[in-house]
C-alpha positions as CSV (number, residue, x, y, z in Angstrom):
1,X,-27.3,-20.0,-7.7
2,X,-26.8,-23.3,-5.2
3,X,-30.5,-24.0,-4.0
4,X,-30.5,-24.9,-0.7
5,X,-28.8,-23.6,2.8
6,X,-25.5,-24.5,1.3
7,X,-26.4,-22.2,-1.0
8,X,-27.5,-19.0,1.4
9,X,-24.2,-19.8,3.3
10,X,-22.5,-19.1,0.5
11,X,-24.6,-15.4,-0.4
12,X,-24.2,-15.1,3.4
13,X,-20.1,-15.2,3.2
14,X,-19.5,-13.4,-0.4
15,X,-22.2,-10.6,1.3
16,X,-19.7,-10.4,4.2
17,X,-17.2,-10.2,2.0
18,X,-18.0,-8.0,0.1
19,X,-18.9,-5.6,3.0
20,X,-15.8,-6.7,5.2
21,X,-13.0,-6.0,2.8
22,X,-14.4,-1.9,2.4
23,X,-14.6,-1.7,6.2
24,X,-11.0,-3.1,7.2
25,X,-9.4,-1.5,4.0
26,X,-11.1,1.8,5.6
27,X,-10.5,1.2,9.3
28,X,-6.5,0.0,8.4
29,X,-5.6,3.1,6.1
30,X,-7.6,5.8,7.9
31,X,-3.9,5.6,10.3
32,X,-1.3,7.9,9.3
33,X,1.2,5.9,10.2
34,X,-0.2,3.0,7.6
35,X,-0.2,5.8,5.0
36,X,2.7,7.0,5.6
37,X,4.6,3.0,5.6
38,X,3.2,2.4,2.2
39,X,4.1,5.7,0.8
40,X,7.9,4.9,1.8
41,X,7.8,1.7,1.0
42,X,6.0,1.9,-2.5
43,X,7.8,4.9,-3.2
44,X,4.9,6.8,-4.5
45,X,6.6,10.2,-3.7
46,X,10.8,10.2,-4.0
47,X,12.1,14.0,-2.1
48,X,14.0,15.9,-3.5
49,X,12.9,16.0,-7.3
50,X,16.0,15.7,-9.7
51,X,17.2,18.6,-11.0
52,X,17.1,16.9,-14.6
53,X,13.9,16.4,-14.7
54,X,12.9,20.1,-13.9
55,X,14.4,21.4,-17.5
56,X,13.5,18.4,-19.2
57,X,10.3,19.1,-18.0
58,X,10.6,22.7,-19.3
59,X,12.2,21.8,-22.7
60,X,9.0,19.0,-23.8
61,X,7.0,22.0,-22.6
62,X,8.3,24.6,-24.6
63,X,8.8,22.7,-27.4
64,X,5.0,21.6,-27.5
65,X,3.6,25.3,-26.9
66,X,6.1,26.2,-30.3
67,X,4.2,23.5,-32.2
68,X,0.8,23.9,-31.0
69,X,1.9,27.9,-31.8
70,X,2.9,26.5,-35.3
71,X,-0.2,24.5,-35.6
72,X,-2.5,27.5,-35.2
73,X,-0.7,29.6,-37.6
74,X,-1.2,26.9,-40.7
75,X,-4.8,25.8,-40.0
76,X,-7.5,27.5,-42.6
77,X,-9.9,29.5,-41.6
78,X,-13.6,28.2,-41.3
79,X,-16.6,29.6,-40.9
80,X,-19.4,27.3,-39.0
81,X,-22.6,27.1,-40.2
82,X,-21.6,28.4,-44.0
């Protein structure tokens, strides 16, 4: 830490930084507009879905339910606590 008032202007501006940034960030993306710019322009969310994706989406499923079905079926039985 800088001794000194050099060095409680500095705590003085990193303490309103670190309060300002959490306020402006908040006051700037409580707008729905702002939300809705970055979402389009980020491309969180792309409408409509590809059809693809749906049974690809259903074929990794169903092929991970078979082997988690497989799984179950060679495991050993164990008794806890014996």
């Amino acid at each position: 830490m800088v001794a000194g008032r050099s060095g409680m202007k500095l705590e003085a501006l990193k303490f309103g930084i670190y309060i300002g940034i959490p306020v402006v960030a908040s006051a700037l993306f409580n707008e729905p507009e702002t939300i809705q710019w970055f979402v389009d322009y980020f491309q969180y969310i792309e409408y409509p879905v590809p059809a693809s994706a749906d049974s690809q989406f259903r074929q990794k499923l169903e092929a991970q339910v078979i082997h988690q079905q497989r799984q179950e079926l060679h495991r050993p039985f164990t008794v806890c606590g014996t």
